[in-house]
C-alpha positions in Angstrom: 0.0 0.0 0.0 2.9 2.5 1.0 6.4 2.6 1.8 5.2 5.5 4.7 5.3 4.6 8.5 2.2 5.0 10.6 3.8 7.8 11.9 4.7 9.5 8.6 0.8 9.2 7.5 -0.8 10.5 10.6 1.9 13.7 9.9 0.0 13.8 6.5 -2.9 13.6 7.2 -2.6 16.3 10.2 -0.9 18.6 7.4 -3.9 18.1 4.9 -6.3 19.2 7.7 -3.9 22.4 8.4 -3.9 22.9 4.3 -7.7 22.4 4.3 -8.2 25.0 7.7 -6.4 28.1 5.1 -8.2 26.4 2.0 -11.7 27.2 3.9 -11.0 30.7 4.7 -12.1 32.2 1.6 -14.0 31.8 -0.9 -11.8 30.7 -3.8 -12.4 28.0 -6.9 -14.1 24.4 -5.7 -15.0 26.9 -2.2 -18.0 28.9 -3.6 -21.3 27.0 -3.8 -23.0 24.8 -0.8 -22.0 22.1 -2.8 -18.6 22.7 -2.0 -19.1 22.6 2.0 -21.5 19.3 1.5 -19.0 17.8 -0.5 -16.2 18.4 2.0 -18.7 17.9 5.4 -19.3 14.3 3.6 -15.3 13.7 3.3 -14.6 14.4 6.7 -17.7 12.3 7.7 -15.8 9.4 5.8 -12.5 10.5 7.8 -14.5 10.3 10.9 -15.5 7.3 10.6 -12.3 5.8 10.1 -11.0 7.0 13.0 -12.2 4.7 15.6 -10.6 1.4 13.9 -7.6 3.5 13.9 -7.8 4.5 18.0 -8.6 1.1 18.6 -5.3 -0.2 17.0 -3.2 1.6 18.7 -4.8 0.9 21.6 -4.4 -3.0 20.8 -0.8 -2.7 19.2 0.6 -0.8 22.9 -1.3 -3.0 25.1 0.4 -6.2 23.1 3.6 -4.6 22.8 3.1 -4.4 27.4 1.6 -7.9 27.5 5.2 -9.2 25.7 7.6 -7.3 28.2 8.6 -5.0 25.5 7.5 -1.5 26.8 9.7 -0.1 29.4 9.2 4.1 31.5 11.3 6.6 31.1 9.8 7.5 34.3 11.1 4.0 36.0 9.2 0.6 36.1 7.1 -1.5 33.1 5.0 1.6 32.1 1.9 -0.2 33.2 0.5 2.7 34.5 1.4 4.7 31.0 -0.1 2.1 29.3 -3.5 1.8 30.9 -3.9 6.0 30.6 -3.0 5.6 27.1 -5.3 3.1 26.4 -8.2 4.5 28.3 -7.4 7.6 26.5 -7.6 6.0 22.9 -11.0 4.4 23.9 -12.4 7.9 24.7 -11.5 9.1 21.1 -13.1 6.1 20.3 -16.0 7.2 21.2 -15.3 10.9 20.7 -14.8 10.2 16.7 -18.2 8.1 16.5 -19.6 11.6 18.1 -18.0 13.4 15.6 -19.2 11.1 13.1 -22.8 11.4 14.1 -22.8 15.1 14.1 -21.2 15.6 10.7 -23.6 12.7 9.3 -26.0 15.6 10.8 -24.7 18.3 8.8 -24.2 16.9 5.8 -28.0 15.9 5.8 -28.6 19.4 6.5 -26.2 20.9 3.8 -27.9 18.0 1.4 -31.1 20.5 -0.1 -28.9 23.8 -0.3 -28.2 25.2 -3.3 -26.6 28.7 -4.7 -29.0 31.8 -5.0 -27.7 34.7 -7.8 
């Protein structure tokens, strides 16, 4: 799929939510009609969505990495503790993103009949 690490992909993506924050500012071409914020509402629906699988594996992948004696803290000891408020932390965006999810699904039902008035 790509040559990228995990962390080298969550960098893009972050920078392709910064690009689309100054993209949105203005009105400019492909930002003029409703269309344009319905089309981009439904996309970040879509990103939403995706989002909880993604919490949930890092979640999985830390937890796994602790079960086979392979995390260690900088702040002395296993990092159980670090662990377990990571975790718990992921499962809260868990949920947090399926909010999200829910609310954009929202707006792009509301942004669904608008159309451009000369």
């Amino acid at each position: 799929m790509t040559a990228k690490t995990p962390a080298q992909l969550a960098d893009d993506a972050a920078e392709a939510i910064r690009a689309l924050n100054h993209a949105t500012m203005s009105t400019r071409p492909g930002w003029e009609f409703p269309a344009d914020a319905y089309s981009v509402v439904g996309n970040l629906r879509e990103l939403a969505q995706r989002l909880p699988q993604l919490y949930g594996q890092i979640g999985v992948f830390i937890q796994r990495l602790a079960a086979d004696d392979h995390i260690r803290s900088d702040k002395g000891g296993d990092g159980a503790d670090e662990v377990t408020a990571a975790y718990d932390a992921l499962m809260r965006a868990q949920d947090d993103a399926v909010t999200m999810e829910a609310a954009l699904d929202g707006a792009h039902s509301a942004l669904s009949p608008l159309a451009y008035k000369e």
